[in-house]
Each structure stands twice: as structure tokens, then as C-alpha cells.
C-alpha positions in Angstrom: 0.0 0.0 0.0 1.3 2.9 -1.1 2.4 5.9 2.1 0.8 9.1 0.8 1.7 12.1 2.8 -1.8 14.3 3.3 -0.4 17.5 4.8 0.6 20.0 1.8 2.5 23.1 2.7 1.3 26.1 3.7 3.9 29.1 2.7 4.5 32.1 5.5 2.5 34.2 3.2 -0.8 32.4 3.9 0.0 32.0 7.6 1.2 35.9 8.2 -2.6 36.6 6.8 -4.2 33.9 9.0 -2.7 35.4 12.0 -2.9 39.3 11.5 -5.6 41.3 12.4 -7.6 42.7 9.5 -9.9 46.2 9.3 -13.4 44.6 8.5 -15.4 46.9 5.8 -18.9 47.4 6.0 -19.7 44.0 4.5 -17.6 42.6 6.9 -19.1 44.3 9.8 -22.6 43.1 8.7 -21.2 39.8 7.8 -19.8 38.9 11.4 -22.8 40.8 12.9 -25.5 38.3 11.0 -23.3 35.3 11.6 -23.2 36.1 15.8 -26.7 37.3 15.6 -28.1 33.6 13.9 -25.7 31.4 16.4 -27.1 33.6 19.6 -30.7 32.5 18.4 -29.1 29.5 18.5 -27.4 29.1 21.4 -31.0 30.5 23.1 -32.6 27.5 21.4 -30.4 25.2 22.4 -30.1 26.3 25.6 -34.0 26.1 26.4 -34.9 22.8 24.5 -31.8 20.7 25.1 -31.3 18.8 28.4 -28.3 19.8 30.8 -25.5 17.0 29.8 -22.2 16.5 27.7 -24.1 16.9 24.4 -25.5 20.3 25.2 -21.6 21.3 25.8 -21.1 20.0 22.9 -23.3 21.3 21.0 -22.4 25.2 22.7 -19.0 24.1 21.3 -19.3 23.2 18.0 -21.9 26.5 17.6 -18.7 28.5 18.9 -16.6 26.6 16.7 -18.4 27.0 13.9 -18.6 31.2 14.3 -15.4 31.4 15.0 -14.3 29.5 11.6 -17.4 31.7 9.6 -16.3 34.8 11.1 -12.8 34.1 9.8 -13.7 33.2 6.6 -15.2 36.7 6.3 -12.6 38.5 7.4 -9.9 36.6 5.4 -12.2 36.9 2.5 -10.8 40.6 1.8 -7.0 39.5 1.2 -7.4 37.0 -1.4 -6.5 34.2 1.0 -9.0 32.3 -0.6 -7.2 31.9 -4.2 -4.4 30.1 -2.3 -6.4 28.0 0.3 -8.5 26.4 -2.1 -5.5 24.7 -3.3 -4.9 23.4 0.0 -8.3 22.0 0.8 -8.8 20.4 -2.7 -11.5 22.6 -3.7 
């Protein structure tokens, strides 16, 4: 069977834009504002129908998860990242 290695590189480029903070524009603003508004409804719902246990933490922490990787994607979405991480994602 053959080994194939399924990490590709990721140049400093691409990870100096990951990790730098980045001006939101109007779009942006309303973008992250939408996204946080639609996961609070969320996290109200879930809070009120879901019993107390491990799957309701979960659940808070995938939600968070899941706002935090939207709210990037928005904000990354004004320096072109995007060209260069669809390469790495095989889209």
C-alpha cells in the first residue's frame, strides 16, 4: 500500500494573513454581525430545548466553533486568501 503524505504546505505568506488582524469593511461588519446574531438564536434555542449533559456542551462548542471558523472566513475573505487555500483544501 502505497504511504501518501496528506499534509501539503502552507507558505509564510498564507499564515502571516491567518494570524494578522484585518480592518473589517462594512460588508464585513454586517457579515460577522449576521453570523453572531443567527448562532445567539441559536445558542438561546439550544439552551432552552436541550437537556443539561455533555451533548449540550457539545453542541455550545461546536456552535462557537463553527462562528469562529465563519467569522474568519469573512474577514480573510478581503486578502485573497481564498485563491491560495483552495488549493490546499482540494477545492
Amino acid at each position: 500500500m502505497e504511504n501518501v503524505n496528506r499534509t501539503q504546505a502552507v507558505d509564510q505568506d498564507t499564515i502571516n494573513q491567518w494570524f494578522t488582524p484585518h480592518n473589517l469593511t462594512k460588508e464585513g461588519q454586517e457579515g460577522t454581525n449576521a453570523v453572531n446574531a443567527a448562532a445567539k438564536a441559536l445558542a438561546q434555542a439550544i439552551n432552552r430545548y436541550c437537556p443539561e449533559g455533555s451533548d449540550k456542551l457539545v453542541a455550545f462548542r461546536l456552535l462557537r466553533q463553527s462562528v469562529s471558523t465563519a467569522t474568519a472566513s469573512i474577514t480573510l475573505q478581503a486578502t485573497g486568501i481564498y485563491e491560495k487555500e483552495s488549493s490546499l483544501v482540494g477545492a
